[in-house]
Backbone bond lengths (Angstrom), bond angles and torsions (degrees), N, CA, C in turn:
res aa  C-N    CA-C-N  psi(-1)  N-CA   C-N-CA  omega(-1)  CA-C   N-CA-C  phi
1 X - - - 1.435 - - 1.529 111.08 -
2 X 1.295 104.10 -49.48 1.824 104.80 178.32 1.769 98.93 -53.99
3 X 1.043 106.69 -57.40 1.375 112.51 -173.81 1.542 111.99 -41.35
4 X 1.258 128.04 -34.71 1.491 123.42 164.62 1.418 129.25 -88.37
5 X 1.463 107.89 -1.45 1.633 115.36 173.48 1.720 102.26 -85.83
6 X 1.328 125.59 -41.64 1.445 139.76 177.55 1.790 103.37 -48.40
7 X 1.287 93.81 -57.44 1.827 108.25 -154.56 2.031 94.14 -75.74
8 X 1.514 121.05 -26.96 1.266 130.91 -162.56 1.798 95.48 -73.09
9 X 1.758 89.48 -54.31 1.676 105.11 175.57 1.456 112.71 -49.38
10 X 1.032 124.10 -51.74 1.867 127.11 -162.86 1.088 100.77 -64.20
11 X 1.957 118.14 -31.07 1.447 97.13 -175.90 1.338 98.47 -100.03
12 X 1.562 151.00 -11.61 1.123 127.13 178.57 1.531 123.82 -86.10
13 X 1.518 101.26 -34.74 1.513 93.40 -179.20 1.620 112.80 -100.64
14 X 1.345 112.24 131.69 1.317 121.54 173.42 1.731 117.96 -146.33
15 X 1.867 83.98 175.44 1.930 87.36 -153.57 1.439 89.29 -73.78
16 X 1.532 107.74 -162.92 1.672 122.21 -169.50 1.650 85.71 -100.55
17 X 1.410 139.76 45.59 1.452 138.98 126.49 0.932 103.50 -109.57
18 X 1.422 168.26 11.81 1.127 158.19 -135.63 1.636 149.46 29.02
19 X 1.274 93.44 23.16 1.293 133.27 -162.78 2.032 101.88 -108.46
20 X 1.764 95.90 130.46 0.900 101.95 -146.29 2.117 95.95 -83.93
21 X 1.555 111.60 162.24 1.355 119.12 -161.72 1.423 90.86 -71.97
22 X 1.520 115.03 -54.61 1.281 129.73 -172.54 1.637 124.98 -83.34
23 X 1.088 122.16 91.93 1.300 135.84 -164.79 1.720 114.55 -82.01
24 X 1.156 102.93 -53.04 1.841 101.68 172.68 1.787 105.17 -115.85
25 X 1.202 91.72 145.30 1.768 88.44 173.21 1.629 110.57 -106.67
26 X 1.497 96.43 117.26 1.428 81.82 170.20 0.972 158.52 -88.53
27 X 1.164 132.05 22.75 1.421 153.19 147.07 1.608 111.02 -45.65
28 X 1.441 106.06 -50.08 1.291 101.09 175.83 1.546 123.13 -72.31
29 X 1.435 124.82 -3.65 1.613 148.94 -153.19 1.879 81.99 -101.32
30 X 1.341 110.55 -43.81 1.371 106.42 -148.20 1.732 88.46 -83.62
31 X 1.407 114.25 -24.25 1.679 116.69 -163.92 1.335 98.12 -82.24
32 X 1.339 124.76 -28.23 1.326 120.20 -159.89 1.844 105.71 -86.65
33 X 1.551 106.86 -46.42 1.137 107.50 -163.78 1.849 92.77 -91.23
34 X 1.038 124.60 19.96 1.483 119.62 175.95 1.407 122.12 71.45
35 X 1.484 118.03 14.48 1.671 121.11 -152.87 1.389 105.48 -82.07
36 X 1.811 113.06 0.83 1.978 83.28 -174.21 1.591 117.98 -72.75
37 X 1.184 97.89 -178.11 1.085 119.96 -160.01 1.792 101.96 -98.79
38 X 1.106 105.52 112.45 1.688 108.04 -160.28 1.690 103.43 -94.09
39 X 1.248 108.26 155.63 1.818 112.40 -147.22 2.198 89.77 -147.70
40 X 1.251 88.21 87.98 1.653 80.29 171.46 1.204 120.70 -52.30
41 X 1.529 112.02 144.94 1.799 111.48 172.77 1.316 103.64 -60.95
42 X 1.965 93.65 162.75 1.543 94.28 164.06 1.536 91.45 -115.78
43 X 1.094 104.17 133.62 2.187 122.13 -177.26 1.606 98.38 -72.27
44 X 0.695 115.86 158.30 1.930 137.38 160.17 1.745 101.74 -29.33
45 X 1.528 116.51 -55.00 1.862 119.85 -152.81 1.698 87.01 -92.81
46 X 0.976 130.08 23.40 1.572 121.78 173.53 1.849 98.90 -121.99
47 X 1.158 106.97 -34.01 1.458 105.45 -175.03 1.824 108.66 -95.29
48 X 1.340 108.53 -16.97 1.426 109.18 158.72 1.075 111.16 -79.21
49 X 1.532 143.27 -35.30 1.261 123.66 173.01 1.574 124.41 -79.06
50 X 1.343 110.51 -3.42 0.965 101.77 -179.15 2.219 109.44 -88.03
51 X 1.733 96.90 -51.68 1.195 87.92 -172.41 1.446 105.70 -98.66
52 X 1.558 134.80 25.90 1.312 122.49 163.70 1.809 101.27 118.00
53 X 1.316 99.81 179.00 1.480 118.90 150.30 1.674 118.11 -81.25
54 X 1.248 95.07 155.57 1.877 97.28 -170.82 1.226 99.48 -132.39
55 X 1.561 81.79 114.89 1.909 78.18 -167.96 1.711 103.40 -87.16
56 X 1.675 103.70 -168.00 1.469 116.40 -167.86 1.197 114.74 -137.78
């Protein structure tokens, strides 16, 4: 989604040459060079212990 607000921007907003404000998008900077920011899962036995059994 970020990735289409960046790419939407580069082509809508531009300077008084027509030349766009936004030159690299970075989203794609972060995909290329590997930079996100990594977020361990949470598994099934971490979220059952936290909020219980669920019953049926």
């Amino acid at each position: 989604m970020l990735r289409c607000i960046f790419n939407y921007a580069a082509e809508e907003y531009l300077d008084k040459d027509g030349k766009p404000i936004i030159t690299t998008n970075p989203v794609k900077r972060l995909s290329h060079s590997r930079a996100w920011n990594r977020v361990d899962r949470k598994g099934a036995a971490s979220a059952a212990a936290c909020c219980g059994k669920m019953s049926t």
